[in-house]
N, C-alpha and C positions, 0 to 999 in steps of 0.2 A: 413483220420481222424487220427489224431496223441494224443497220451497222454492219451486214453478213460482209462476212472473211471467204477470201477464195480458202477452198480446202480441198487440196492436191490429194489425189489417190496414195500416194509414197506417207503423205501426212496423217490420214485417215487410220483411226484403231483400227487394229485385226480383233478378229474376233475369235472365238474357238470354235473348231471341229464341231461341225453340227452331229443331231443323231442319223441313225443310218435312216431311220424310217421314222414318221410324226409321232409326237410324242404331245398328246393333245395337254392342254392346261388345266388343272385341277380346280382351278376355284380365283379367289383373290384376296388378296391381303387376310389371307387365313381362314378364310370360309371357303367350305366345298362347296361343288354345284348340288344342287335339292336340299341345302340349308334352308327352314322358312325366314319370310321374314322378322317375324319375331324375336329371333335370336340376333339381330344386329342392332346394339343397345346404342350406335355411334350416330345412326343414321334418324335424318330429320321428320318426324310423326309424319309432315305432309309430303307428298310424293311431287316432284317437279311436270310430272307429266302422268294421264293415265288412260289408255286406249282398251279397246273389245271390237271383237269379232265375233259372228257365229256364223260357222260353216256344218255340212253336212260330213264332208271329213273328206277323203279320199276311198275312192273302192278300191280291189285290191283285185287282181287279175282274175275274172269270171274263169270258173272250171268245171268243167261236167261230168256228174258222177254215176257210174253203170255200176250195179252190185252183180250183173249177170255175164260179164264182157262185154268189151268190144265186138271179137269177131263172132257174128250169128248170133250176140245177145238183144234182148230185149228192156229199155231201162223203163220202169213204172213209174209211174206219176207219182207217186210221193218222193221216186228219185230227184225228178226231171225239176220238182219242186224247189225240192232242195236245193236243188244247184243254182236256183235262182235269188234265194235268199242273199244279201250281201249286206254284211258286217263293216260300216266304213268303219277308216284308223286317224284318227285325231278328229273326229267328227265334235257338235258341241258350243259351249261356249270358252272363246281362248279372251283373256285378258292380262294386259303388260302395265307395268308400275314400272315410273324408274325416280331414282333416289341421286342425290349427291351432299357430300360432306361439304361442307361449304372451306376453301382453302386445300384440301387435300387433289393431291396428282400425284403423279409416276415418274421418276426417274432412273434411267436405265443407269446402269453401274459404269460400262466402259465406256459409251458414244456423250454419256450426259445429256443425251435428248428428254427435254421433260413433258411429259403427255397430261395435259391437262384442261378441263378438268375430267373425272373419271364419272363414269357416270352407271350407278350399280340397276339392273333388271332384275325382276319377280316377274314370274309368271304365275297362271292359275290355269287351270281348265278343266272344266266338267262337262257331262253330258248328258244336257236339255236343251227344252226350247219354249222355258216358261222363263221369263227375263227378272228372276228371284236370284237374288245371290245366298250359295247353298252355309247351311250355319257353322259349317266346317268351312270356313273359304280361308281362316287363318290355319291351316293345317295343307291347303291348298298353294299357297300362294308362296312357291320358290326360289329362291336365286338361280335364278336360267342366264344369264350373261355380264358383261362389259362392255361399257361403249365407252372407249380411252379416244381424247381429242388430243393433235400437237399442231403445231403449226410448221407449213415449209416452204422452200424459195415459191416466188410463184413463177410464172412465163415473164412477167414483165423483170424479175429481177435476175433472171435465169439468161436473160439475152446482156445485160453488162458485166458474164462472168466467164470464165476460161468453161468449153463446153465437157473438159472434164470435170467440173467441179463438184465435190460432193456433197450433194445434198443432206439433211433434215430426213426427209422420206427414204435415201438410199441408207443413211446408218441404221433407223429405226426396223429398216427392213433387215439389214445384219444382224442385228440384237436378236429379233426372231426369230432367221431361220439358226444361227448357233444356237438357241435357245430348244427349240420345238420341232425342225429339220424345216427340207426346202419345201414350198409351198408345189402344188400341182402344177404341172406344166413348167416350172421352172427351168430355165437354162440360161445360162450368164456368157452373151456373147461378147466378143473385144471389135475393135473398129479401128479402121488406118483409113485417115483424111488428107490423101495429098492435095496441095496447094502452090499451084503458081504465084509465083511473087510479086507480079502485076494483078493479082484479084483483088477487088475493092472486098473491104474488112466486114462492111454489110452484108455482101451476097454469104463471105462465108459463115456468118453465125447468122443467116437468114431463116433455118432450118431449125424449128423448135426441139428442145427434147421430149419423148414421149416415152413416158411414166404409164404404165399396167396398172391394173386392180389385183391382188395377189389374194388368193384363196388356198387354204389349209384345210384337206378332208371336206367340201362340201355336198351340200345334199346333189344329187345328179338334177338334171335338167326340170324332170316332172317328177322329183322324187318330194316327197311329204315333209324329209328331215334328213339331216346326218346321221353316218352311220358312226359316228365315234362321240364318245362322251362332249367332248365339246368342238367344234371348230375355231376356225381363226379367219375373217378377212382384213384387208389393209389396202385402205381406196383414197382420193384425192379430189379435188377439184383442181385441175394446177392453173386455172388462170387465179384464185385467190390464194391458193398456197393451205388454204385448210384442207387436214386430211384427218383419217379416223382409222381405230384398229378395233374390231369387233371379234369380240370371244361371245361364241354363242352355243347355247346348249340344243338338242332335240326339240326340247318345249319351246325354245323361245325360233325356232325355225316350223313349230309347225300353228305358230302366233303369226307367225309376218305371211306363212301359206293362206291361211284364215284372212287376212286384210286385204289380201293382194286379190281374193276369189268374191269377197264381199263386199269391196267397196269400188267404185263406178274410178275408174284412173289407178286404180292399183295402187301400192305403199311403198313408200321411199325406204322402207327397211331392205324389205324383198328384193327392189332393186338393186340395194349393195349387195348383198347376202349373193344373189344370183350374176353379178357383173354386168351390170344394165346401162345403159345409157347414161351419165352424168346428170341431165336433167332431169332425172326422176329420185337423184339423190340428193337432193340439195337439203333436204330438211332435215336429215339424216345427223349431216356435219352441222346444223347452225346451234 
């Protein structure tokens, strides 16, 4: 980013009353989520990127079933059997396509943050374990998410600016939550910096800002996926200033569960998606 302006909190859009409660994203630029591909007449035949996984899926909490009771029952072997049977959920082959319009990006209406470029996901997934792509895979293969890129201060531009100043990543984070409500765990605290008048100017903006990963409705810790039509995360790298906002559906969180389980290092998606370490995201943003 070149030329940045200090921009004073008093200067900064307001935004509007958020909802009371998330209010997940429907789709993008006019397409709902589980449109196939097929029906995106804008988008380039060849896919910029395109990743698989196969996993066995997740089990789902072992339960034991007595037809006789509990107290003073006896359960029979074809009970005892049964209860051992387990049905994994997203088990299979997951596979991710992602697409871009070449020149197209996002701009928000009040902040005029432009997020670019946008970057459209399909997902698929079936379940086998014969490495055949099934003849239905064009009736398979959805629009499961968004991966929108903008660019913002970084650490090194952030240290020759008033340390209120607001950022690229703080407006884009307004736009969303008036947009969709506040994210999990959200709370917007204030800060008082007294200063003596003898402190050298270094020690006091010696103390970097430190910017969150903000997460909207996510899957729980060892969960499989979200429980809401789509979520939303919004992560950073601030020593380069590139950051990213992901809307992601079910399918394409139980795709980056599939990578993270099957491949030796785990997947830079999974890492955003779950608020992981920065260096495991870096590929994520590039």
């Amino acid at each position: 980013m070149d030329g940045i302006k200090y921009l004073s909190p008093e200067d900064a859009p307001e935004f509007g009353k958020p909802p009371k409660r998330y209010r997940a994203p429907g789709g993008f630029a006019g397409h709902p989520w589980g449109e196939t591909r097929a029906t995106f007449d804008r988008l380039p035949e060849d896919p910029l990127m395109v990743r698989a996984a196969w996993t066995r899926g997740k089990a789902p909490q072992p339960e034991m079933f007595c037809t006789e009771g509990i107290i003073g029952g006896i359960c029979s072997v074809e009970n005892v059997l049964n209860s051992l049977t387990v049905r994994y959920d997203g088990g299979g082959f997951h596979v991710l396509s992602e697409y871009k319009i070449e020149g197209q990006g996002f701009r928000f209406n009040q902040s005029g943050v432009q997020l670019y470029p946008v970057i459209y996901q399909f997902c698929a997934n079936w379940d086998s374990t014969k490495k055949i792509v099934p003849e239905n895979f064009a009736e398979l293969n959805r629009f499961c998410g968004m991966r929108l890129l903008f660019e913002t201060e970084s650490r090194v531009q952030l240290r020759n600016l008033p340390e209120d100043h607001v950022t690229q990543y703080d407006l884009v984070l307004g736009e969303l939550i008036a947009e969709y409500g506040k994210p999990s765990g959200f709370f917007k605290h204030g800060r008082v910096t007294i200063e003596a008048e003898n402190d050298p100017a270094d020690r006091r903006s010696a103390e970097d800002r430190k910017f969150s990963t903000w997460r909207w409705c996510p899957a729980a810790d060892r969960a499989l996926k979200t429980r809401c039509d789509a979520s939303i995360v919004m992560s950073l790298d601030p020593d380069s200033g590139r950051a990213v906002v992901l809307f992601s559906t079910p399918a394409l969180w139980e795709y980056a569960y599939a990578r993270e389980h099957s491949h030796e290092g785990g997947d830079p998606l999974f890492a955003v998606m779950h608020a992981r370490p920065p260096s495991r995201t870096e590929e994520v943003k590039n």
